[in-house]
N, C-alpha and C positions, 0 to 999 in steps of 0.2 A: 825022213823026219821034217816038219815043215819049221820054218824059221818066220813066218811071214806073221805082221799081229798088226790088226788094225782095230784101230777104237772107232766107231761108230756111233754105240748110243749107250744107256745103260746095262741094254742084255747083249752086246757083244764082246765078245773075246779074245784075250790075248795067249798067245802062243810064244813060248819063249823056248830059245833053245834049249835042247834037254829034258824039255816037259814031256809029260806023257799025256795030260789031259790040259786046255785050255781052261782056263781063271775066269770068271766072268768080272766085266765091268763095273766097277761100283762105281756112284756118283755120289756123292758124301757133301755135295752142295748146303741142300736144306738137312745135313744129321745135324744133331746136336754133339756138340763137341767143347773140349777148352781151346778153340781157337779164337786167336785174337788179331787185331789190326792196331798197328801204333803208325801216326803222322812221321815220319823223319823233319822233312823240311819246315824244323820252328825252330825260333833263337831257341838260347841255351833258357833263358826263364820263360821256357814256354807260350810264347808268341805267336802265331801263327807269322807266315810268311808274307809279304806284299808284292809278291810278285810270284812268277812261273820257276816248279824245280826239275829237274829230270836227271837223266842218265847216271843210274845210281848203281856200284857193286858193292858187294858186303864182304866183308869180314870172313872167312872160315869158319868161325866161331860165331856167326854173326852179332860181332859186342860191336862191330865200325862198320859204318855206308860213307863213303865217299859219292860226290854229289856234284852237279852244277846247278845255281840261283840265280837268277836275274831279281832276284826280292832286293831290294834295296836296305833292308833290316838286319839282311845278311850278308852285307859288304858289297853288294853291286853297285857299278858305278858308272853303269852306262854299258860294261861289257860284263861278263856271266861269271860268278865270283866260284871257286872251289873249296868246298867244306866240307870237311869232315866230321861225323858224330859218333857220339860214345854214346849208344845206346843204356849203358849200364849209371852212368851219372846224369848222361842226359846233355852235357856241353859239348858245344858248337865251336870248331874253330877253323880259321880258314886258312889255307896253301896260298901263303905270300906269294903275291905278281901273278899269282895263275888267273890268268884270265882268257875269255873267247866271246865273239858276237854269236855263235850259234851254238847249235848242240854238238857236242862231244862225248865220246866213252870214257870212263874210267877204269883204272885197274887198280886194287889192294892186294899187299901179300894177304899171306892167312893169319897173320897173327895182328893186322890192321897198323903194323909200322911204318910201311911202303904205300906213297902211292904214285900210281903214274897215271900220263897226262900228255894232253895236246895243249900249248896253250898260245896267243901271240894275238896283237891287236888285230892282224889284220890275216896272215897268215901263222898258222899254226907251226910249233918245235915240239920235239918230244921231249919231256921231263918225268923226273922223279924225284919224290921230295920223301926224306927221312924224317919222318914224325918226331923222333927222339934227339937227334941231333940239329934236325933245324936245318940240314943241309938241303941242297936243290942240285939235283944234276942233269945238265942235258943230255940224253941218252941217244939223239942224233939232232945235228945243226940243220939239219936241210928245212927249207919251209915246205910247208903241206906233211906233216912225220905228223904222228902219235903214238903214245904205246896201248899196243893191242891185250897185250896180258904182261903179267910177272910171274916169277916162278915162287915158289912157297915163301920162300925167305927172303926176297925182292932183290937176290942176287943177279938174276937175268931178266932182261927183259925185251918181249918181240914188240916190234919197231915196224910200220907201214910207211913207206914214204910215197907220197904222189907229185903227181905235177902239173901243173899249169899247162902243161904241152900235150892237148889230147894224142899227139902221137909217140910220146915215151911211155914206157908203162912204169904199174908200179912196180916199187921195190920191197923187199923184205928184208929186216935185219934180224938178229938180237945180237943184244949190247952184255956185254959181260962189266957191270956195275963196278964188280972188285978191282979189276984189271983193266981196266977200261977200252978194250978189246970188240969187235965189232966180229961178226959173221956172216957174211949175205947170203942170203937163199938162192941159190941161183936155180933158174926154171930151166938150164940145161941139163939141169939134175935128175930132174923129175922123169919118168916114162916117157911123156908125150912133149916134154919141151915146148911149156908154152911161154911165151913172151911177158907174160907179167904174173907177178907172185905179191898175193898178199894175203890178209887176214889172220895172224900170228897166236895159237892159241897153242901154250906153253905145260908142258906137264908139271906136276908139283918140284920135281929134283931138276928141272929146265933142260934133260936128257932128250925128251921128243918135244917134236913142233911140228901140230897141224897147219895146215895152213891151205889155203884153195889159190890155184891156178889156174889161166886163161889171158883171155877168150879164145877158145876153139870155137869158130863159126858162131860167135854170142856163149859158151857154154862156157863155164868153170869147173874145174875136177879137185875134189879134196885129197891130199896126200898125208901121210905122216912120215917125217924127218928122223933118224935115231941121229943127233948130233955128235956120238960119240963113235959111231963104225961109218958112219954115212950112210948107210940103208935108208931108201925110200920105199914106202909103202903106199898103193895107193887103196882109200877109203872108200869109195860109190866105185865098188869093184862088179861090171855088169855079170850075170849070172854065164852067156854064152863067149863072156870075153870081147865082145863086137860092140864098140865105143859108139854111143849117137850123139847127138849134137843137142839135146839136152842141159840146161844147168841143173848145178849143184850149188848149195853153198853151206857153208861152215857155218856151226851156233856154238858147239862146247865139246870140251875133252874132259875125263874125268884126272880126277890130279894125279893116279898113275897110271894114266896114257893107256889102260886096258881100251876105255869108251869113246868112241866118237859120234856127235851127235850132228846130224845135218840132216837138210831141206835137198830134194831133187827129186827135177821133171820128167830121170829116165824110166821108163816103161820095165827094165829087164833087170832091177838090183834083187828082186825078192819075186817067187812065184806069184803070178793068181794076179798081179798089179796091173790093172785095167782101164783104170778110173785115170782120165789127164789130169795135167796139173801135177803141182807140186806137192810130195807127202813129207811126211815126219820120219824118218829114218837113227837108228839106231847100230852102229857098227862096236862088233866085242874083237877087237885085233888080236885078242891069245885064242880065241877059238875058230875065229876066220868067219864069225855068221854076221848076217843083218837080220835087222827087225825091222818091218813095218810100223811105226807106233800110231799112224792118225792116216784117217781118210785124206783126201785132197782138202785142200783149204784151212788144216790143219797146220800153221806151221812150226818149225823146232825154234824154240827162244838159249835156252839153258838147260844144263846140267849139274847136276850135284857134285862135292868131289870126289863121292865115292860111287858114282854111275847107277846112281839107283831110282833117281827122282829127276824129271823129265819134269821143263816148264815149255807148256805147248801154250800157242795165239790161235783164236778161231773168234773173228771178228769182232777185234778189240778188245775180245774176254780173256783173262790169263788160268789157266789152270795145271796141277801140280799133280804128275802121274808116277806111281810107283810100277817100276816096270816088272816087278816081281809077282806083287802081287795083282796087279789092274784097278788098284785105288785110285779113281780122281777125285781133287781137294780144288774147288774154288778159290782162287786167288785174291781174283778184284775185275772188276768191270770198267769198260772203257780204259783200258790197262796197256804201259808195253814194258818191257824192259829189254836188256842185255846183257852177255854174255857175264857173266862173274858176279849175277844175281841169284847166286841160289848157293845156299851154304854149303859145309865139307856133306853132311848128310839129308840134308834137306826140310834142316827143321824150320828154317826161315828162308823167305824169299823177299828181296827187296823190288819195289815196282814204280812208276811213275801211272799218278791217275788223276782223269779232268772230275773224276766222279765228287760228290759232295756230302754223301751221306755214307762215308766209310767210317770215317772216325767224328761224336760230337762235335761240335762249333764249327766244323771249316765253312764257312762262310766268305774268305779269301777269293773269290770266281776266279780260279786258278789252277794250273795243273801243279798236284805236289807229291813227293816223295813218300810211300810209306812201304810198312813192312808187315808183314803177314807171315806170323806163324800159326800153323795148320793143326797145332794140339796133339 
């Protein structure tokens, strides 16, 4: 049975495990649909921005985007303000002291209470700020930390630390919020013991952590963590077992750690893979398959949380693939985003775009924050 599914154009086909016959590809760009595009990055009375917004994740329920603004209308002040919105009332408010001179990821639980954060004038701490209580916690002291995800209920949270010392690697935590308790990942753990562990992408109950390791000879290898037996699993499992020197890297897990979504240059994870370069990759860890989801140049951005809708990159363009059925949905152009942009099911997708003509009036010449749901 073949596992391998590559998207091409619109008459090609996906192949998914268990199928008897391959789906063909729809492109559902120009259908007509009730999809819509809404701005995020405006005050709460509807303003447009004054400056540049990016790295935005949503909500579960996609009602919150968490954000960073260099707009000054949105509480920028020379360095890059964090704000939060309520898509359902429409007000803006911002993550007291969080601040950064450049771009940073964000992380929301799913219910939009939690959010975590890189933040520090000059070097970065990780935090997490409780929307309802108002509280702020650092979730590691070390400078160069951010947090990479949270778990559904913003009890855990994975932690990157870097360093200024090109020859220390990095680290990997998660913080246990409740108990204030730490865990490091350690790369001795892993198969191949590599020297530095990061990229922390957390299941909904914070029981598994993907996460990518290296460099082998320039290469990273994705793993999954069971935090509760210690089982390591690894993800970009080559087909003959014969490890190459190839990267991998980590885009998304689905929130119960069935799906792992990654980017890799190795030639041997799925038959028939011929074409260099890096493809879109899709691993189901209860059934042990991968999927091929995109030609080369194609690469994996996000996941859904229920593993079902893929937000792929192919030259700046974002679009939104159902792996079931081989529907793709235009996103937005001149578009990027990151990991924890794409809701529990995939009915919304938040994105950062220079474009101008997505939603009336932006007239701002600025990169901004919006959201696109696909109808």
């Amino acid at each position: 049975m073949a596992v391998a599914a590559v998207l091409t154009s619109a008459c090609a086909a996906v192949l998914l495990p268990g199928t008897a016959q391959a789906r063909p590809v729809v492109d559902t760009a120009g259908a007509a649909s009730a999809a819509r595009t809404e701005r995020v990055s405006t005050t709460s009375d509807g303003a447009q921005a004054d400056g540049l917004s990016d790295g935005a994740s949503i909500s579960a329920d996609g009602r919150y985007v968490a954000f960073w603004s260099a707009a000054p209308n949105l509480g920028a002040d020379g360095y890059r303000a964090l704000l939060v919105k309520d898509l359902m009332s429409g007000q803006v408010t911002r993550v007291p002291g969080a601040r950064t001179y450049g771009g940073s990821y964000t992380a929301i639980s799913d219910a939009g209470r939690y959010v975590g954060y890189g933040s520090g004038s000059r070097y970065a701490s990780a935090y997490v700020y409780d929307r309802v209580t108002g509280r702020i916690t650092q979730a590691n002291g070390s400078e160069l930390s951010s947090v990479d995800s949270l778990s559904a209920d913003g009890r855990f949270a994975a932690v990157t630390v870097g360093s200024r010392n090109p020859s220390r690697p990095a680290r990997l935590f998660v913080r246990d919020l409740t108990d204030g308790t730490d865990e490091q990942i350690d790369p001795l753990q892993t198969p191949t013991g590599r020297p530095s562990v990061s990229t922390g992408l957390l299941s909904g109950d914070g029981r598994l952590l993907a996460f990518a390791t290296g460099p082998r000879s320039g290469a990273y290898d994705i793993f999954v963590k069971d935090r509760a037996d210690g089982t390591v699993r690894q993800v970009d499992v080559p087909l003959d077992g014969v490890q190459d020197d190839r990267r991998s890297r980590l885009a998304g897990m689905s929130r119960d750690g069935r799906y792992v979504l990654f980017d890799s240059a190795s030639g041997n994870l799925v038959p028939g893979t011929t074409e260099p370069g890096l493809h879109a990759y899709l691993r189901d860890l209860r059934t042990g398959t991968t999927v091929r989801l995109a030609p080369a140049g194609v690469s994996a951005v996000a996941v859904s949380g229920d593993g079902q809708k893929v937000l792929l990159s192919e030259e700046d363009r974002l679009t939104l693939l159902d792996v079931r059925t081989g529907v793709r949905t235009a996103v937005g152009p001149a578009a990027r985003a990151i990991p924890g942009s794409v809701t529990r099911g995939g009915e919304a997708v938040a994105f950062t775009s220079e474009a101008a003509d997505l939603v009336p009036g932006d007239t701002n010449a600025a990169a901004d924050v919006f959201v696109h749901r696909p109808g």
